[in-house]
C-alpha positions in Angstrom: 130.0 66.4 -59.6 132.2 65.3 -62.3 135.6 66.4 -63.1 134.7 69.5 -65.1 132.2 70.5 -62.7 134.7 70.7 -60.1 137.2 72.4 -62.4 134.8 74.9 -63.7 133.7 75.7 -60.0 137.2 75.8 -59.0 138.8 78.7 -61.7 135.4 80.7 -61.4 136.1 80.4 -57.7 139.7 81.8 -58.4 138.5 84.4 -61.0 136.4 86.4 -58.0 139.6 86.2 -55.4 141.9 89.7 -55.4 145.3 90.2 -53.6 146.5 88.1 -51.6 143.3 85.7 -51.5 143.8 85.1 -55.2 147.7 84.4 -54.6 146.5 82.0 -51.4 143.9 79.7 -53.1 146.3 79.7 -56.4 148.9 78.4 -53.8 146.2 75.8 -52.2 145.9 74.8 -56.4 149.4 74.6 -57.1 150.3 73.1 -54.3 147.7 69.6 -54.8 148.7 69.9 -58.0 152.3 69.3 -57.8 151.7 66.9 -54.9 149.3 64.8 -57.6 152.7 64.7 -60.3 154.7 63.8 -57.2 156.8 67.3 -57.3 157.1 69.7 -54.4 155.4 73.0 -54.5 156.4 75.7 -51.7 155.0 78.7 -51.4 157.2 81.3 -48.7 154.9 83.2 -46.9 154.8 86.9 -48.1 155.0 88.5 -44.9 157.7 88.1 -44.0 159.7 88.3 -47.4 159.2 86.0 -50.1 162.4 87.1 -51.8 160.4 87.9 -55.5 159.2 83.7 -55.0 155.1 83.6 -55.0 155.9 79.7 -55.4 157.6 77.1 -57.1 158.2 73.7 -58.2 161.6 72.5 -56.7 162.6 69.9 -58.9 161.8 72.1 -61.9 163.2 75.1 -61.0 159.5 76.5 -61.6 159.2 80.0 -60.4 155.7 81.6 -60.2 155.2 85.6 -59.5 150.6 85.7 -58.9 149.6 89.2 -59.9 146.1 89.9 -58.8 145.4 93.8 -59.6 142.0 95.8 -58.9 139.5 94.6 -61.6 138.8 96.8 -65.1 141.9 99.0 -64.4 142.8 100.4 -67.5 146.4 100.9 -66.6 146.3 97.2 -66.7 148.8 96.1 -69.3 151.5 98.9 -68.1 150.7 97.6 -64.7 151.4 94.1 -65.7 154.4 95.4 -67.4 156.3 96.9 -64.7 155.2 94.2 -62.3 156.9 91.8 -64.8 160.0 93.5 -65.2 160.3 94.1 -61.2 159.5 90.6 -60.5 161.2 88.8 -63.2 164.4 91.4 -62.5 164.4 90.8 -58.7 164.2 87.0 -59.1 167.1 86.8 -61.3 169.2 89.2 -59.2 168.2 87.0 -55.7 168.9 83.4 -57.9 171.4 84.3 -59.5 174.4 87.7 -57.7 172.8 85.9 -54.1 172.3 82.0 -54.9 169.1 82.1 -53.4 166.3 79.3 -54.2 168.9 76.7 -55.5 170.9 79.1 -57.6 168.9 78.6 -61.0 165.5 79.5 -63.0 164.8 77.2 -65.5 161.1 78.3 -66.2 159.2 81.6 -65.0 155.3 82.0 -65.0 153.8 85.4 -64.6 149.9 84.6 -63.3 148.0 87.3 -63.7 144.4 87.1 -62.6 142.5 89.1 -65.4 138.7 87.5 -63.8 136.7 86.9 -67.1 138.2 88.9 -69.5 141.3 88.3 -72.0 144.9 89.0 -71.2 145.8 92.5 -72.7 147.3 92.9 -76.3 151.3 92.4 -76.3 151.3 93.8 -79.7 155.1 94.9 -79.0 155.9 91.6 -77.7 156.4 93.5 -74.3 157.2 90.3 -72.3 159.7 88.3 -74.9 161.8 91.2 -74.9 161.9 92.3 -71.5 163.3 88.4 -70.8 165.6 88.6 -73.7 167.1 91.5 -72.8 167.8 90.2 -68.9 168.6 86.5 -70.5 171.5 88.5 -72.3 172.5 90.3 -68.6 172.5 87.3 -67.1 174.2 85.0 -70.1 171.5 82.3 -68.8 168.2 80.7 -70.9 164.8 79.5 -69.4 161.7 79.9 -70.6 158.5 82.1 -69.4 154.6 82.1 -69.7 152.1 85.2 -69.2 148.9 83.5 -68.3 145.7 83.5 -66.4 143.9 81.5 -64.5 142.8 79.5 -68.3 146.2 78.3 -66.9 145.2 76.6 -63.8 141.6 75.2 -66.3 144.7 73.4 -68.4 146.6 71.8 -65.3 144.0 70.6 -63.4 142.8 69.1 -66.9 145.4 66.9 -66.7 144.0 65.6 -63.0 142.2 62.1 -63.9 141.6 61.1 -60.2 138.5 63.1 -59.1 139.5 62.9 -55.3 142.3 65.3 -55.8 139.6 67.9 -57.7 136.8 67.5 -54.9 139.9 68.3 -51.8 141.1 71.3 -54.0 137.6 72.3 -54.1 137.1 71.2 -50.2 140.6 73.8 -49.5 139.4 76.4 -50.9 135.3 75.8 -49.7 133.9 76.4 -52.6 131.6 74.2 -51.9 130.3 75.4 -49.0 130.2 79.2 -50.8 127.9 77.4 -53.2 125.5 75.2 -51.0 125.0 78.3 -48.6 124.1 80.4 -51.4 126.5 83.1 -50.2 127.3 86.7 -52.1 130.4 86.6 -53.2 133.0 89.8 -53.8 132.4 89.2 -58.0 129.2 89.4 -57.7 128.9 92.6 -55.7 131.4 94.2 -57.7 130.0 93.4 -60.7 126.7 95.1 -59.5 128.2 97.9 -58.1 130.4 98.5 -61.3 127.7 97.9 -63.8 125.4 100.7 -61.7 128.7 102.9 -62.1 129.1 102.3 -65.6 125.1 103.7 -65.7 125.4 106.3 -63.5 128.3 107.7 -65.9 126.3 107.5 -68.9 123.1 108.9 -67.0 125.8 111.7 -66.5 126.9 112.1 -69.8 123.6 112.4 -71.2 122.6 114.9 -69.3 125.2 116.9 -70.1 124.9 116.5 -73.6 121.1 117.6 -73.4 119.5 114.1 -73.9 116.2 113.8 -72.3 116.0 110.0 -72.2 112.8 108.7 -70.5 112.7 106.8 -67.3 111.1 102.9 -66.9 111.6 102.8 -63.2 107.7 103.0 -61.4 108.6 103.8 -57.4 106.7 101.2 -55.2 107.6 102.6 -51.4 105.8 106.5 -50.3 107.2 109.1 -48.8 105.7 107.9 -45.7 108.2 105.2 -45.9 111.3 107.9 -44.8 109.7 109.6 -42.1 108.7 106.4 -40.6 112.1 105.2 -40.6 113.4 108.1 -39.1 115.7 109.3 -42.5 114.7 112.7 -42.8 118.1 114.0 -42.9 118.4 111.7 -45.7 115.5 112.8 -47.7 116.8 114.8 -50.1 119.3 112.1 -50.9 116.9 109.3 -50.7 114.6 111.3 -52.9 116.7 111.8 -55.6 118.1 108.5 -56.1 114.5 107.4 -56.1 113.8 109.4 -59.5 116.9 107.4 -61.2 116.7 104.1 -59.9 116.4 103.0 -63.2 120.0 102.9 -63.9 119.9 100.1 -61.0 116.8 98.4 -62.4 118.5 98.6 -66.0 122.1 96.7 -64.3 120.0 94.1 -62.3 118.4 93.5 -66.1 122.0 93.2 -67.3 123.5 90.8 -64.9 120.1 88.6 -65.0 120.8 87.8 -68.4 124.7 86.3 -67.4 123.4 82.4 -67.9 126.5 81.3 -65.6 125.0 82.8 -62.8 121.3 83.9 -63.0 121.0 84.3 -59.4 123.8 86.9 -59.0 121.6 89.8 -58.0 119.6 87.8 -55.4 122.3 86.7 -53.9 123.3 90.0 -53.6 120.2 91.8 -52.4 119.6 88.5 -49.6 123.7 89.6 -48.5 121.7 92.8 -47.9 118.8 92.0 -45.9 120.8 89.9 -44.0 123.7 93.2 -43.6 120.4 94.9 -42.7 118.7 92.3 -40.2 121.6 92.1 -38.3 122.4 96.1 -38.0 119.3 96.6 -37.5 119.2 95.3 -33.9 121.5 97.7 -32.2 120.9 100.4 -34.7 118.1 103.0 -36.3 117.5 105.8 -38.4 120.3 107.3 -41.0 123.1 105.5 -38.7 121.3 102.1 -39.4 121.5 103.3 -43.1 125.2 104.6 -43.2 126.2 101.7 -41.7 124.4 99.3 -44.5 126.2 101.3 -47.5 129.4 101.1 -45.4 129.1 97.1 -45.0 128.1 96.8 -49.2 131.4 98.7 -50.0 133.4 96.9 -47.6 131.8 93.4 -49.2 132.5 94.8 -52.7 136.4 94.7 -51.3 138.4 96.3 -54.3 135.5 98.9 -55.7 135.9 102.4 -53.8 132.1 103.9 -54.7 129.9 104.7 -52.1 127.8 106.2 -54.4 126.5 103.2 -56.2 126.7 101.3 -53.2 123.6 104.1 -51.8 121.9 103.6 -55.3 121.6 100.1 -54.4 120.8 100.3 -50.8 118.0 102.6 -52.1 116.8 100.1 -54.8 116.3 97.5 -51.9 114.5 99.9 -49.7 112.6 100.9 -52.5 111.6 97.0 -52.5 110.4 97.1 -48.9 112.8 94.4 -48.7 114.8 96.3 -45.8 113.5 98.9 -43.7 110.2 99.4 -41.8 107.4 99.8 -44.4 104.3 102.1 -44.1 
């Protein structure tokens, strides 16, 4: 690998992480980072208090806050908003009324993990405001950044020794998520959220009349059920059998993203594998429950058991999992 490959692996690695795995593996970043310029990067442990400090550069008087919110919320720029003022606020009050953390901010970035999309529009200039307004409460001047993780692309672009890029990459294994060919959180989510996105519009057009027609052919029987012992599940199973083609139209969607073809096998061999492994203390519609229950757990951030059935159900449909007849 050369340098871009590892720093392309390494912020589409950080892209998928939410909460405080995203605020960890920007810490593991960071923290090389600084060591590389010779600077010293501490991260407080958030547990027990971090006193409004996600991280920062000592000799710079660098302060970080890493903001890592549920993916697609709309509420996403007011969220980002408040967290900014609370954050931002709180630092200044703990630095500056308490002398915390040396007793001075010279520079304040607000990392915001937006996965592949844009930052929001600022269109009021939100952020330059906000800081003017406490610079003037405080009678003090540094200067801030609202960025995402295009922000950790630019700083490990300036890394020219390649050792430094493959340990970072080593740290945070993504390596090892790679060569094992594991499903990742993104990729589940995306799944799950692109089937939610159909499911809505399969919704709407009913309502609205529309009497689209259907490309999904069914490859399992109704033997298939029984055998398995999911009768109590057959009505259910049924159904989402007659509109698995707002899962065959996602998978068609994602297998067109060209960064990462593979995205819904990956996901469908996470569940076989979910499946395999249940499958050896348990049967029948607990076996299945079960399944859904582990896909919404993997999809970590995405509360929708609903699609996660739709796509159990594809994969049964499959005869990829389950006994076939």
């Amino acid at each position: 690998m050369d340098r871009y490959d590892y720093i392309n692996s390494i912020t589409d690695f950080l892209q998928g992480r939410t909460g405080m795995n995203f605020q960890k593996a920007i810490g593991i970043v960071l923290k090389e980072y600084n060591t590389y310029k010779k600077k010293t990067y501490e991260m407080p442990d958030a547990y027990g208090g971090d006193q409004k400090n996600d991280g920062w550069v000592v000799e710079d008087a660098l302060f970080y806050q890493i903001y890592a919110p549920a993916r697609d919320k709309k509420s996403l720029k007011h969220d980002m908003q408040d967290k900014f003022s609370e954050d931002l606020g709180g630092l200044l009050e703990r630095v500056y009324k308490k002398g915390l953390w040396g007793g001075e901010v010279k520079e304040f970035v607000f990392l915001v993990n937006t996965f592949d999309n844009h930052l929001p529009e600022d269109s009021e200039r939100y952020f330059d405001k906000e800081v003017a307004r406490l610079k003037e409460e405080y009678n003090i001047d540094f200067k801030h950044k609202v960025v995402n993780v295009s922000y950790i692309f630019d700083i490990l672009s300036e890394i020219a020794d390649v050792n430094v890029l493959d340990k970072i990459d080593g740290r945070l294994k993504v390596n090892s998520m790679v060569n094992y060919n594991a499903v990742s959180e993104e990729a589940m989510t995306d799944l799950i959220l692109k089937i939610s996105t159909n499911l809505g519009s399969k919704l709407l057009d009913k309502l609205m009349n529309k009497n689209g027609s259907k490309d999904y052919n069914r490859v399992s029987s109704v033997k298939k059920i029984s055998i398995n012992k999911l009768d109590d599940c057959r009505d259910e199973i049924e159904t989402i059998i007659s509109n698995l083609d707002v899962v065959e139209n996602a998978v068609k969607s994602i297998n067109q993203d060209l960064l990462f073809e593979n995205k819904f096998e990956r996901v469908k061999e996470f569940i076989v594998s979910k499946y395999d492994d249940l499958s050896k203390d348990l049967s029948g519609v607990e076996l299945y429950r079960k399944l859904i229950e582990e896909v919404v757990e993997c999809a970590e951030y995405v509360d929708n058991e609903t699609s996660a059935e739709f796509l159990v159900v594809y994969i049964f449909d499959k005869c990829d999992i389950f006994e076939k007849e």
